[in-house]
mmCIF file of the C-alpha atoms, coordinates in Angstrom:
data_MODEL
# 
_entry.id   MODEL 
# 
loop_
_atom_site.group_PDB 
_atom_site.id 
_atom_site.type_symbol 
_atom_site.label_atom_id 
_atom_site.label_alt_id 
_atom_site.label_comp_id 
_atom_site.label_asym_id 
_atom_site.label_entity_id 
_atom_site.label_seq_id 
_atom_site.pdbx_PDB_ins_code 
_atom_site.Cartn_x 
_atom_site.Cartn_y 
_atom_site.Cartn_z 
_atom_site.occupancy 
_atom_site.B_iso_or_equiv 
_atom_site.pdbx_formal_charge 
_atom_site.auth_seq_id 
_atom_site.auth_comp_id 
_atom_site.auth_asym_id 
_atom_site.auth_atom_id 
_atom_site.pdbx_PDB_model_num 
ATOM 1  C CA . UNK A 1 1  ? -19.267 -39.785 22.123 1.00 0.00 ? 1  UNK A CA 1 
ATOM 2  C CA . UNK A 1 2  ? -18.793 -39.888 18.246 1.00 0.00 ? 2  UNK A CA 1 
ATOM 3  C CA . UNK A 1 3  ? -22.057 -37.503 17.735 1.00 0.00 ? 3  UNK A CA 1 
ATOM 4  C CA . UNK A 1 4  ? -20.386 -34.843 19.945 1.00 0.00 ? 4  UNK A CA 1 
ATOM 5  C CA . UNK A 1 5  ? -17.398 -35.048 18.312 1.00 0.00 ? 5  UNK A CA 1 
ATOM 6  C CA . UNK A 1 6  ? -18.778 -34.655 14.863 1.00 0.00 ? 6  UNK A CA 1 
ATOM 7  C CA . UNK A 1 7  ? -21.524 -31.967 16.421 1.00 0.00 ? 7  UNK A CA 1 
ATOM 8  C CA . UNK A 1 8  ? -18.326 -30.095 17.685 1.00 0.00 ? 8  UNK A CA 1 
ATOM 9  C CA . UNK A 1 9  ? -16.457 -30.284 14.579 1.00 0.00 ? 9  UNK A CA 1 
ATOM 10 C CA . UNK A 1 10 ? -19.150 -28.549 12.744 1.00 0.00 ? 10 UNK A CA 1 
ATOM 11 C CA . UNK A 1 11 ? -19.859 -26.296 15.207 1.00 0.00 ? 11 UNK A CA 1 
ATOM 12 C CA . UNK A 1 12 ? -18.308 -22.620 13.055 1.00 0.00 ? 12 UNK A CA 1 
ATOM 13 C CA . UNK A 1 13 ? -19.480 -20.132 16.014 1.00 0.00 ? 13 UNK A CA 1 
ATOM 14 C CA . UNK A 1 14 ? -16.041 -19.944 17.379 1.00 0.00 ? 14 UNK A CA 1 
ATOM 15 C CA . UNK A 1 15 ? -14.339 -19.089 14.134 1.00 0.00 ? 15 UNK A CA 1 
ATOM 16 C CA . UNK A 1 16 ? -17.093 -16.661 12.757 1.00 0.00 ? 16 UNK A CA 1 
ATOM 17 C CA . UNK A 1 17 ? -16.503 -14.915 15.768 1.00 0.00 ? 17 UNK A CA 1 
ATOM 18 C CA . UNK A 1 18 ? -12.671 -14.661 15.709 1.00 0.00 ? 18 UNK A CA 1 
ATOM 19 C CA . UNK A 1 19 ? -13.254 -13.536 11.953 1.00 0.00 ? 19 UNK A CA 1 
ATOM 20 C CA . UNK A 1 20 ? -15.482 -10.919 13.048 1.00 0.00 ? 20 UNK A CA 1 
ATOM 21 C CA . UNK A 1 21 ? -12.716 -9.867  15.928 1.00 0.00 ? 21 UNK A CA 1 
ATOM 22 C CA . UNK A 1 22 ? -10.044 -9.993  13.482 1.00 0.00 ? 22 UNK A CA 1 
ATOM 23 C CA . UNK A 1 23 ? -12.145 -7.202  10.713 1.00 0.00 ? 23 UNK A CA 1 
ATOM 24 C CA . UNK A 1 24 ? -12.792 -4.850  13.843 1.00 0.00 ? 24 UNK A CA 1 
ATOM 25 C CA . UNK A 1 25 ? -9.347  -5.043  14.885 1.00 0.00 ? 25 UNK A CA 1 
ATOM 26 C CA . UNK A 1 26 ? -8.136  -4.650  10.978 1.00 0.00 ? 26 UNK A CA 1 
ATOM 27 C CA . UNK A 1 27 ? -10.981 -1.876  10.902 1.00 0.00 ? 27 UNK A CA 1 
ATOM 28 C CA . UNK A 1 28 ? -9.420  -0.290  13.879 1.00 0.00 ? 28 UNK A CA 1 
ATOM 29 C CA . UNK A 1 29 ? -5.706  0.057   12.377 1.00 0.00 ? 29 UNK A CA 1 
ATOM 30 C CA . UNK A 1 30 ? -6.946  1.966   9.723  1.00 0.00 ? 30 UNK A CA 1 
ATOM 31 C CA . UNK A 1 31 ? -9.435  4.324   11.306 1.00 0.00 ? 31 UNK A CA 1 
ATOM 32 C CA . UNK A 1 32 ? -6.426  4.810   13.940 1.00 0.00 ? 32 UNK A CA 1 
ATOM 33 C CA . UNK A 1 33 ? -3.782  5.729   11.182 1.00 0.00 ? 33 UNK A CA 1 
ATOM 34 C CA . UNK A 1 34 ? -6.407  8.016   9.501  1.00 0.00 ? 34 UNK A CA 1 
ATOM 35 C CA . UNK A 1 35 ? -6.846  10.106  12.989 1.00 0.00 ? 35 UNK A CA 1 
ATOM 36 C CA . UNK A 1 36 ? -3.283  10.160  13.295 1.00 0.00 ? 36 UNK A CA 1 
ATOM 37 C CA . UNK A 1 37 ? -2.684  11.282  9.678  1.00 0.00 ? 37 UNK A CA 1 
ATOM 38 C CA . UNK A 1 38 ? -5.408  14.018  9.717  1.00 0.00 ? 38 UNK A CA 1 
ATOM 39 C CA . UNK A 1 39 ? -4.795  15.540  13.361 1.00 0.00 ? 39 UNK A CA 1 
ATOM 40 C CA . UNK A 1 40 ? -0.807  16.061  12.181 1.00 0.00 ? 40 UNK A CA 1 
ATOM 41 C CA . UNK A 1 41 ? -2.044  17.971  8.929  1.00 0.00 ? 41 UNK A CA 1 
ATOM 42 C CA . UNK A 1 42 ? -4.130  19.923  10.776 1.00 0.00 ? 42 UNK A CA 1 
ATOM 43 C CA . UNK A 1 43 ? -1.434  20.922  13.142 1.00 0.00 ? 43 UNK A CA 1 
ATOM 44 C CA . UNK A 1 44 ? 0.856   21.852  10.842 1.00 0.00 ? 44 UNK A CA 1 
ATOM 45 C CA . UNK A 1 45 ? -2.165  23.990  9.403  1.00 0.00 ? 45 UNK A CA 1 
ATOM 46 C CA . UNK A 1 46 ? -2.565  25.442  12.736 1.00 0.00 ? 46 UNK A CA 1 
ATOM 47 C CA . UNK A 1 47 ? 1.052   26.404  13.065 1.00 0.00 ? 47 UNK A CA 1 
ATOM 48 C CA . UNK A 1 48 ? 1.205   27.849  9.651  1.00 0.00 ? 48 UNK A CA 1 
ATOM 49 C CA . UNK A 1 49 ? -1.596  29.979  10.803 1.00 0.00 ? 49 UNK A CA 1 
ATOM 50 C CA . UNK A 1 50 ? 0.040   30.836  14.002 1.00 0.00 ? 50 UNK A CA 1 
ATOM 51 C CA . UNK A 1 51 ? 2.764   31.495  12.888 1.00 0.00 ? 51 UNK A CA 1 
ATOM 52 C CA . UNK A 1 52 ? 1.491   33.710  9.974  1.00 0.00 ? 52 UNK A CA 1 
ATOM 53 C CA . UNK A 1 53 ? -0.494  35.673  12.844 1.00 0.00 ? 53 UNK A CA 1 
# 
């Protein structure tokens, strides 16, 4: 029972994996906030244009 203990204790699969989770989601937020960012400068473009028109 000991040598599963100890085998599970060093086992790092688990936590590599939420680490990996955790850069995606971080990864996510910022691709997210870019679209955001560029899509309402480009409507404000777009209305400029429009409205120029």
């Amino acid at each position: 029972m000991s040598k599963f203990v100890t085998r599970f204790a060093k086992n790092e699969s688990g936590a590599t994996a939420i680490e990996y989770g955790l850069i995606v989601a971080l990864i996510a937020v910022f691709i997210i906030g870019a679209v955001t960012s560029v899509g309402t400068a480009l409507s404000t473009k777009f209305n400029s244009v429009a409205s120029s028109l």
